[in-house]
C-alpha positions in Angstrom: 71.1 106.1 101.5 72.6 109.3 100.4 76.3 109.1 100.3 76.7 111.7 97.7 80.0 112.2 95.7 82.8 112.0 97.5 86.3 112.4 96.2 87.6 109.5 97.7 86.2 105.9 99.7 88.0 104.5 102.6 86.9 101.1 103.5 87.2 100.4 107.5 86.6 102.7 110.0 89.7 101.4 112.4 92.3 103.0 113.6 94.5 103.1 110.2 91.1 103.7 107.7 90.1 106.6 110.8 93.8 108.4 110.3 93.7 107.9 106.4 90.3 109.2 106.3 91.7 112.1 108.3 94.5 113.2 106.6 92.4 112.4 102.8 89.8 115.4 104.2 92.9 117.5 105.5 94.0 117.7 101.8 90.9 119.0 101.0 89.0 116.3 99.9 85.4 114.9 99.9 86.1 111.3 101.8 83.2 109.1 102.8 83.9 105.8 105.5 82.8 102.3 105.1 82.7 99.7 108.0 80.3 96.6 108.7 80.5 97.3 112.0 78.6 99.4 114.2 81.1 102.4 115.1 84.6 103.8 114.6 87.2 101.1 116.0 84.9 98.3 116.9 87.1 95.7 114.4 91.0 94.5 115.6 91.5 98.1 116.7 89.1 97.8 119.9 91.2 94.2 120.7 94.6 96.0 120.4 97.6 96.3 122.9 98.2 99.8 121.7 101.6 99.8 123.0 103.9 102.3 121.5 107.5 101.1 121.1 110.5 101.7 118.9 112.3 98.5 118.4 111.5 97.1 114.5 114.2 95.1 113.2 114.5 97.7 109.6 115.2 101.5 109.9 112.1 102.6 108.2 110.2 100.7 110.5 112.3 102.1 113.6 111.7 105.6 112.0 107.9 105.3 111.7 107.4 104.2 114.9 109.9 107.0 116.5 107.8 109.8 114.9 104.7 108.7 115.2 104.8 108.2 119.2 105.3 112.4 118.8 101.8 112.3 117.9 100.4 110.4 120.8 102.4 112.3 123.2 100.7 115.6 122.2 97.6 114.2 120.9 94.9 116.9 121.1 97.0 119.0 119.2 97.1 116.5 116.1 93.6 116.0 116.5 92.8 119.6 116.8 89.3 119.0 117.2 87.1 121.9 118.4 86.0 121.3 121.4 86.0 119.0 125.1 85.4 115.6 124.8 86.7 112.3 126.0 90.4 111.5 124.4 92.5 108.5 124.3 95.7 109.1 126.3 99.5 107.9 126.1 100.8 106.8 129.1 105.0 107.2 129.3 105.8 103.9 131.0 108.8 103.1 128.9 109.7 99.7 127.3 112.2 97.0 128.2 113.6 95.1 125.2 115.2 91.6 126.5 117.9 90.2 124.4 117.6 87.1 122.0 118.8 85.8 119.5 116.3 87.2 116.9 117.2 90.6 118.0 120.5 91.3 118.7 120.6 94.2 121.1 123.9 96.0 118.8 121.4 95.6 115.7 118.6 97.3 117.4 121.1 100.0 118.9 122.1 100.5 115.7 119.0 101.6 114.3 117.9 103.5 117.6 121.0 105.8 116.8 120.3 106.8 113.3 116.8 107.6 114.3 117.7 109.7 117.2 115.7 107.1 119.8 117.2 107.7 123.2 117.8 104.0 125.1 119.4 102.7 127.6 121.8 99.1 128.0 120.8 97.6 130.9 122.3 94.3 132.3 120.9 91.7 134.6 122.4 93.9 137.4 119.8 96.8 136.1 117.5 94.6 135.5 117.2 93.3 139.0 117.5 96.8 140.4 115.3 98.4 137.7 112.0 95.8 137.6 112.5 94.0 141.3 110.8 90.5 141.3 112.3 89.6 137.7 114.0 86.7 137.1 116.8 87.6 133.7 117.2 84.7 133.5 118.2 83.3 129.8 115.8 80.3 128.5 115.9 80.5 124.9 114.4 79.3 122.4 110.7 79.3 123.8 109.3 75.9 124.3 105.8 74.8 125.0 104.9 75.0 128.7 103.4 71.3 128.6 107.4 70.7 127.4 109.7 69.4 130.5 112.6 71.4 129.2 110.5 74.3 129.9 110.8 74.0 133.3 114.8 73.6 133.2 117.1 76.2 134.6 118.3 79.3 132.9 121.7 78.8 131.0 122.8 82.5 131.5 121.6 85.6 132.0 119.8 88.7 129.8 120.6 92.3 129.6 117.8 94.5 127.7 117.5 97.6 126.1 115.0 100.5 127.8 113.6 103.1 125.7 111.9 105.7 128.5 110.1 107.1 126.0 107.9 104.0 124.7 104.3 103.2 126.9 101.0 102.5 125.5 97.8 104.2 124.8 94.9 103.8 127.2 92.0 103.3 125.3 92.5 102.3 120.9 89.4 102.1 120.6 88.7 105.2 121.9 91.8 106.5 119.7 90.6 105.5 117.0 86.8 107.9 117.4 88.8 110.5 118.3 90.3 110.5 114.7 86.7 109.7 113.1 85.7 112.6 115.3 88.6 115.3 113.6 88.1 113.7 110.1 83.9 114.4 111.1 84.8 118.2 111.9 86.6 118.3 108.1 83.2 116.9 106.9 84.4 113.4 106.3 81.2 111.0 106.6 81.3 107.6 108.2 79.1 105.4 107.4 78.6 101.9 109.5 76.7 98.5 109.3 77.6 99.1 105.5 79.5 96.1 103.9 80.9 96.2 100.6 79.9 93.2 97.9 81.6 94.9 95.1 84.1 97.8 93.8 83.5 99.2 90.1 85.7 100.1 87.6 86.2 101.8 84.4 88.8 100.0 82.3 92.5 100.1 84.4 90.9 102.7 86.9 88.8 102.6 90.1 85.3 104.0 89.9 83.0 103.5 93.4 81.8 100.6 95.1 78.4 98.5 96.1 76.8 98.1 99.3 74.6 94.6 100.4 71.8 96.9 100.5 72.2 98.0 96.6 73.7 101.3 97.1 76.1 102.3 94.7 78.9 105.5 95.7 81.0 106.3 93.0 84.3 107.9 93.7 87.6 108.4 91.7 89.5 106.7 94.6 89.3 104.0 96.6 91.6 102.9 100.1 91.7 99.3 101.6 91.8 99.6 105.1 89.6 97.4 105.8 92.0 95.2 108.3 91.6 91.5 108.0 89.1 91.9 105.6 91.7 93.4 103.1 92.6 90.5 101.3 88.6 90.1 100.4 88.0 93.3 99.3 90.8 93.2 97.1 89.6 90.2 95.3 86.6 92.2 94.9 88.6 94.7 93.3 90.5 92.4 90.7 93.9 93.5 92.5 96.7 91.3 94.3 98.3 89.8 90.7 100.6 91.7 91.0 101.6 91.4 95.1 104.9 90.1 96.1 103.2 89.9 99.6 100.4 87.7 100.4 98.4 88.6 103.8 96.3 86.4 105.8 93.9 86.1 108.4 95.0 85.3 112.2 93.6 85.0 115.4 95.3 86.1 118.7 94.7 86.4 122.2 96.3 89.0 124.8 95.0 87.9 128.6 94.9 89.7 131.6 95.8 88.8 134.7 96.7 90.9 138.0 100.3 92.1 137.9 102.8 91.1 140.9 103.4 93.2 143.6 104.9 96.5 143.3 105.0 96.2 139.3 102.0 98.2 138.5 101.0 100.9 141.2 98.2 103.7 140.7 100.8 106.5 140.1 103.7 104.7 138.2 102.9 101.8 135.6 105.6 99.6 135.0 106.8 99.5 131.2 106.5 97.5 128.7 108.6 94.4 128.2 109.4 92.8 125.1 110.5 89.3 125.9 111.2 87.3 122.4 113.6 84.8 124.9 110.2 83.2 126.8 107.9 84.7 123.8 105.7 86.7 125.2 105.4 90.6 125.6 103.7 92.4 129.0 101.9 95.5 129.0 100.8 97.3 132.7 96.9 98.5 132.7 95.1 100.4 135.0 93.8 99.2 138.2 96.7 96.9 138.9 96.1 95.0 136.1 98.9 92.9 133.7 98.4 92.4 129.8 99.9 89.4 128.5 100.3 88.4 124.6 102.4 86.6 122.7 104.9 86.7 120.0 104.6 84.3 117.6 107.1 81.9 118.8 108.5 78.9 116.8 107.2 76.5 119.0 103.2 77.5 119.1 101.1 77.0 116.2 99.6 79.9 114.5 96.0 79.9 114.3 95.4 81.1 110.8 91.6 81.5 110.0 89.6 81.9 106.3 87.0 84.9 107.5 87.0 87.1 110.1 83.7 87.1 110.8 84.0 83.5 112.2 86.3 84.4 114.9 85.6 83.6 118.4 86.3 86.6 120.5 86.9 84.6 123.9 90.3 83.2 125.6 91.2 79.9 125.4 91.9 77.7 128.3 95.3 76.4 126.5 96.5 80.0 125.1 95.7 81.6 128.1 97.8 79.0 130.3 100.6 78.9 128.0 101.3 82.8 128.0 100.2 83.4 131.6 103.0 80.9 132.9 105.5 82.2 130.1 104.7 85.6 131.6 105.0 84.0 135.7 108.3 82.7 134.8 110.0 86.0 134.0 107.9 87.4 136.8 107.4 84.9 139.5 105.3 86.9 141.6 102.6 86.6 139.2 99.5 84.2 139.3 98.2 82.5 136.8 94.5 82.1 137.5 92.4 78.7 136.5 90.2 80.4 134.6 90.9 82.5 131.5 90.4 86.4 130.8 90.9 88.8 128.4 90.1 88.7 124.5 90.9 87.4 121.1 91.5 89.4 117.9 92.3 89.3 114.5 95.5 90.4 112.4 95.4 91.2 108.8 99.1 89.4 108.4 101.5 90.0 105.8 103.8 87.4 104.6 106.8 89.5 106.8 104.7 90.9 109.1 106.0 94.4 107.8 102.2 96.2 106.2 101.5 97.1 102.9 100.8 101.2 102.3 100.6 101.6 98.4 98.8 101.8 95.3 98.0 99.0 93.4 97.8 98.0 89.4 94.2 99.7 89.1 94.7 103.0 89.0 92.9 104.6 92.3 93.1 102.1 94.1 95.6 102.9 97.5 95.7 99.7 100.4 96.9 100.5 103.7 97.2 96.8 104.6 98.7 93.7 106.5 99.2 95.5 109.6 100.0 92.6 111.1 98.5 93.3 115.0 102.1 96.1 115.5 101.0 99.1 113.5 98.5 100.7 115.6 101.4 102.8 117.0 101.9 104.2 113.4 98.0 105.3 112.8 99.0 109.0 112.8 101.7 108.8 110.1 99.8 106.1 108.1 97.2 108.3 107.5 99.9 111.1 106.3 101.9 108.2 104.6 98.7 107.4 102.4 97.2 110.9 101.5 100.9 111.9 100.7 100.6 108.6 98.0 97.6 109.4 96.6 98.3 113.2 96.0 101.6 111.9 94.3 100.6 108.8 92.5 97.4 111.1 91.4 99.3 113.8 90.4 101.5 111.1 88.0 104.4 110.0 90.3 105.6 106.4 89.2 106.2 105.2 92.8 107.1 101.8 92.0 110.0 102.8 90.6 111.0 105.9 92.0 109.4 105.7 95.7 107.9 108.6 97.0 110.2 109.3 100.6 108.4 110.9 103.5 110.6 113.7 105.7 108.9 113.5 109.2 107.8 116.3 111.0 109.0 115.9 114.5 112.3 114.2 113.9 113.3 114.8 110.5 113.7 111.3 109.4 113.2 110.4 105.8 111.2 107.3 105.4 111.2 105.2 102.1 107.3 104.7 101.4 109.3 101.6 99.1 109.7 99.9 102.1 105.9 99.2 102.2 105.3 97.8 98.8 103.6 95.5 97.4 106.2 93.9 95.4 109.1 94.4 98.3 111.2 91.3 98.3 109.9 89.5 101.1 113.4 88.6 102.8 115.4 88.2 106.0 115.3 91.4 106.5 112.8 91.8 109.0 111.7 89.8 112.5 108.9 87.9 110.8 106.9 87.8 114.0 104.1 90.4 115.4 107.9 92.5 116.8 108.4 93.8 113.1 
């Protein structure tokens, strides 16, 4: 194999390492692609929600969110590829954020007014009016459906907040080619069914990496992306002494199920709802069809797994049944077949769920990591967020202690790349669940 000598490696072909690789070749550089698998998106991206929504519990994470869903909402034009060919598309169905505890609606607010987020406050009034066949009803905490007390009556009622300009994306995986395809055009090469064993270096900097087949491609930089795999591939690399922020491994599962009557119609797909009271969060799909997945609640044991590769990609029988009825009981209407359907993936899971875009103690060495199953809405930005790092840190920025800040290009914000380090104190700053 001839992979030449590019100026730069990215390691995973999903939607972040497909935007980094991107916006690497924008800058002018040489970047060659690295996945195991077969094709651009095939890893966690291609078992992703892809729901864009603004609600992150720190401003940075608010701000990210609010500019990146600019780039999904005029998509070709960030791609600017060439020619016709089969695009992912964002679909404006808006998002409902129901109150609890964990996310009081005046924080939230808070943050959606520095960052220029247009909401809504609805109460159980709207709600009723807004979403019919809802129940507001207030259960909190989340409790296990096998629990009596889940079955109890509500002790009050919710309010939300709606954000009409959240939705989802149609097709992630298909997203996530489509940004392959522009970083292609640039003359960025991917190469799959190529696993890493190895990264080289020379003293404190990064020099290439080896292949299972032998193959060595040196390069003076090198960026993790590699998803759930990250953690492995920096071992490989000698890095993560110096972390603050551990990540790990976990399996998920997001079912599908039909939605209720009159919730999700051929020309107006109901929006997103963010339920942390019950746990759960629903997501409308084409053909009348209802996503269901789940938000880490207290009461549900996480399902934290050594490699990857070991996953089993099909529902199970007690997931499925315990976020299907979760889901019925905010929306009665809804069904909750015997038999389980939709798919499990993995999360590459930071200690605070917030990711990790930096460098690292080896010099060339960038991770765009821990995205934690909620940052395929930020791919776009990512991308920007890491070549911006590189041509700084490269260039002989010191971002760990003077972090670079990024101004946005739709909405002017100024994000603190700080807030994704590595050595961030991990704190109660942030939800500490999949929500951000």
């Amino acid at each position: 194999m001839n992979a030449g000598n590019p100026d730069a490696i990215v390691v995973g072909a999903g939607v972040i390492g497909a935007a980094v690789a991107l916006e690497l070749a924008r800058t002018g550089r040489q970047v060659v692609v690295l996945d195991k698998a077969g094709g651009a998106g095939h890893g966690s991206t291609s078992a992703s929600s892809a729901i864009i929504r603004f609600n992150y519990s720190t401003f940075d994470g608010v701000a990210t969110a609010w500019e990146s869903r600019h780039y999904w909402a005029a998509w070709p034009d960030h791609l600017r590829l060439p020619d016709r060919r089969p695009l992912a598309a964002f679909h404006r169905t808006g998002a409902v954020v129901l109150d609890a505890p964990g996310a009081p609606p005046s924080a939230t607010a808070a943050l959606f007014d520095r960052a220029g987020v247009p909401y809504e406050r609805w109460d159980a009034a709207t709600l009723r009016r807004r979403l019919p066949g809802i129940d507001p009803g207030r259960y909190w905490p989340p409790k296990p459906v096998d629990d009596e007390a889940f079955f109890a009556g509500p002790t009050g009622e919710l309010g939300a907040l709606f954000t009409p300009d959240a939705g989802f994306v149609d097709d992630p995986q298909l997203a996530a080619q489509n940004l392959a395809d522009a970083a292609a055009e640039l003359g960025a090469r991917f190469l799959f069914h190529q696993t890493v064993v190895g990264v080289d270096r020379r003293t404190d900097r990064v020099s290439g990496v080896r292949l299972a087949d032998g193959t060595r491609i040196a390069a003076p930089i090198v960026v993790n992306a590699a998803g759930p795999w990250s953690g492995g591939l920096n071992r490989l690399a000698g890095v993560g002494g110096e972390f603050t922020v551990g990540v790990r491994p976990l399996r998920q599962e997001v079912h599908q199920v039909a939605a209720p009557p009159g919730y999700s119609l051929a020309a107006d797909l109901g929006p997103v709802i963010a339920d942390l009271d019950l746990g759960i969060y629903l997501r409308a799909a084409p053909g009348g069809r209802l996503l269901v997945g789940g938000t880490e609640p207290a009461c549900d044991p996480l399902e934290w797994i050594d490699d990857p590769d070991e996953a089993d990609p099909r529902p199970t029988v007690h997931r499925f049944r315990a976020q299907v009825t979760r889901a019925a009981r905010r929306l009665p209407g809804l069904g909750v077949p015997n038999r389980p359907t939709g798919i499990a993936g993995v999360y590459d899971v930071a200690d605070d769920w917030t990711p990790i875009y930096d460098r690292t103690a080896l010099g060339g060495y960038y991770v765009a990591m821990g995205t934690s199953g909620n940052q395929f809405k930020n791919a776009p930005l990512v991308g920007r967020f890491l070549a911006t790092l590189v041509d700084r840190v490269e260039a002989g920025h010191d971002h760990d202690h003077e972090p670079v800040r990024h101004v946005c290009e739709h909405t002017s914000n100024v994000v603190d790349l700080g807030a994704f380090s590595r050595q961030r104190r991990v704190g109660k700053g942030t939800a500490r669940t999949v929500m951000g």
